[in-house]
N, C-alpha and C positions, 0 to 999 in steps of 0.2 A: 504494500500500500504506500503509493508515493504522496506526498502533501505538499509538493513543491518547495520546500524551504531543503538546501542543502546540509548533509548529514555535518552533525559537528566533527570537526577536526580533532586527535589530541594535538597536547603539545608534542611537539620536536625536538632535537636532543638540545642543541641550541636554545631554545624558550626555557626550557628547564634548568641548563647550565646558568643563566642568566639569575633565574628567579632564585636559586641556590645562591649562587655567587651574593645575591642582593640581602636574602635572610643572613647568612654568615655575617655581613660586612656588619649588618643592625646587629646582631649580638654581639660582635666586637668589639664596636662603639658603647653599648652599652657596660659591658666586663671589663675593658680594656682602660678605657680613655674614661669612663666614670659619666660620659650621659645618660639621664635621665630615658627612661621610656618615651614620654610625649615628644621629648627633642628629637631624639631617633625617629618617630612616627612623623614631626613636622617636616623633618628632613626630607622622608621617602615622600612626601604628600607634595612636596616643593620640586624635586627631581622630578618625580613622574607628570606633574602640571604644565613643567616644562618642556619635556619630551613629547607632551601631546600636543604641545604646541607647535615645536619646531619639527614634527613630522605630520599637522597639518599646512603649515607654511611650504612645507616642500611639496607636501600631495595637491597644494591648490584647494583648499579646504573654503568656502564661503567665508567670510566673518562674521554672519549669521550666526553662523554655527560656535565662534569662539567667544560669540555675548552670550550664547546659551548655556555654554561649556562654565563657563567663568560665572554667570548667577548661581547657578546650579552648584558651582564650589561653595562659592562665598556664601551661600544661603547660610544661616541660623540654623544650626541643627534641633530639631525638637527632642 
């Protein structure tokens, strides 16, 4: 039975290597260097904002899309 939406992918060894590499780096900082949990977490949440940014700039992404991106951050969380 097909539904038209493409089957999900997994990750690749690449994606994984990465996502690893990213967990280690935050418990390091954390054990190593004496940050704080929410620091480490502000960090990853800064890194990644940015990376979605500057691989929308490159893919030609609307700027529609990076006022939505960016309310949707900054919202108030409930």
């Amino acid at each position: 039975m097909e539904s038209g939406t493409p089957p999900r992918n997994r990750l690749g060894g690449a994606e994984a290597v990465v996502i690893i590499v990213i967990v280690a780096m935050a418990a390091i900082l954390v054990a190593l260097e004496g940050l704080t949990v929410p620091d480490v977490l502000q960090l990853l949440i800064s890194a990644g904002l940015i990376a979605v940014l500057l691989v929308g700039l490159v893919c030609g992404t609307p700027v529609r899309s990076f006022g939505a991106l960016l309310r949707v951050l900054l919202a108030p969380s409930a």
